[in-house]
N, C-alpha and C positions, 0 to 999 in steps of 0.2 A: 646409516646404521652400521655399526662393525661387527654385527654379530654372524652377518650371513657371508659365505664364502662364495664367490659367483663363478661357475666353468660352465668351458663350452662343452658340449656332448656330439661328437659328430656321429656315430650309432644313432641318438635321437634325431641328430640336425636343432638343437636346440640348446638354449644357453640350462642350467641347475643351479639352484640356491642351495647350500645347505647349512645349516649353524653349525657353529664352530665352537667344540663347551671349551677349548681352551685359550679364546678370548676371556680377556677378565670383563668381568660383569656380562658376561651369556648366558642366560638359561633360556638352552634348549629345551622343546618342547620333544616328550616321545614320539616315533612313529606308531600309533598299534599296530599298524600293518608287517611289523619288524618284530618279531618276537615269539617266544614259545608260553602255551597259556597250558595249564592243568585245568581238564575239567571235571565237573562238577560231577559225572558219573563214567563208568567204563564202558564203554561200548568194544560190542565184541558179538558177534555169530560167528557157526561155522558149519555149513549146511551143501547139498551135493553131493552128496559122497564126498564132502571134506576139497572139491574145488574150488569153492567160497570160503575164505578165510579170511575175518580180520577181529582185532583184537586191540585197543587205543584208548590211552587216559590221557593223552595231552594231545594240539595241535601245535606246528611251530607256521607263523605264514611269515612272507618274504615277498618283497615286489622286486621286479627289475624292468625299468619301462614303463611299458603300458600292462604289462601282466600284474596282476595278483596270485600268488600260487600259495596253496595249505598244505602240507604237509601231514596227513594222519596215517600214522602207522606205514602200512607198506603203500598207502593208497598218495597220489597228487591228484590236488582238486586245484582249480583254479576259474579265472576269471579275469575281462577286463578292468585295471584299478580304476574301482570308482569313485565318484567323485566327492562322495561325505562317505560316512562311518557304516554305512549299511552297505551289506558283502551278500554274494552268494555264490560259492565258488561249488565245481560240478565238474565230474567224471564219469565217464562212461568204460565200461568193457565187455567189448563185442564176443560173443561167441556162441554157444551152445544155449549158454543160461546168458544173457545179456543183464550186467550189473550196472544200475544208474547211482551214484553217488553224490547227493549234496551237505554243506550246510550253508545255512541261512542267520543271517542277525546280525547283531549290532553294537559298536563297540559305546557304552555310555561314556566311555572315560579310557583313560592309555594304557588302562593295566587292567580291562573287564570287559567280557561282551555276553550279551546274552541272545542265543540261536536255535535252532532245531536241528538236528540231523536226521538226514531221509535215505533213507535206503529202497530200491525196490527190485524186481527181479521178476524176467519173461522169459518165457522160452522150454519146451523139453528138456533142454539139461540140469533144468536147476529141479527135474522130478518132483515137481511141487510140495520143494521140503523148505523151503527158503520163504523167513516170514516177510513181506516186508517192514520198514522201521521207521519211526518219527518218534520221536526220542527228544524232549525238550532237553538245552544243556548251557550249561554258563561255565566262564574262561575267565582264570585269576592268571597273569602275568608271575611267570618262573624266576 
């Protein structure tokens, strides 16, 4: 097949395939895991006395390796890359008010997913002003 480029990776210790669109007759397949998607609503609190802040209408995710990493807003969520189209990448930040950050879901096709986003929040600092969130949402490729 001459569509796949083959290199070694020595950071992995492993050989990488990857299509080459500028072989003639390649068509490469998208990665979803490579790209920035709009979603389907805004997510956004700000709560604490204004230490909790976040505010997002698109994700961009990106793999490198064995990571998964999503980009929302100011937040990185990530995760090991798994192995089909279902994701669930997560962040934590420790403090006063401790902030757990995920989403979850699936991508049906290379340019759409559809997930949840969860938010939750413990702790005296977050002076129980802080809702937590689960917020169904879907992702159209930018």
């Amino acid at each position: 097949d001459p569509c796949p480029d083959a290199a070694c990776d020595t950071g992995l210790d492993m050989c990488t395939f990857t299509c080459n669109p500028a072989t003639p007759g390649c068509d490469c397949p998208t990665d979803p895991f490579d790209g920035c998607f709009q979603l389907s609503t805004t997510i956004s609190q700000t709560c604490a006395l204004g230490y909790v802040s976040y505010n997002f209408d698109q994700v961009c995710f990106s793999h490198t390796g064995p990571a998964l990493n999503c980009v929302a807003g100011d937040l990185t969520l990530t995760q090991i890359m798994p192995a089909g189209y279902v994701f669930e990448v997560t962040t934590t930040i420790s403090g006063s008010c401790n902030e757990y950050y995920g989403i979850s879901g699936e991508f049906t096709g290379p340019d759409h997913f559809d997930g949840l986003w969860t938010a939750t929040f413990t702790g005296g600092g977050c002076f129980g002003l802080c809702a937590n969130q689960s917020i169904v949402i879907s992702g159209d490729r930018i």
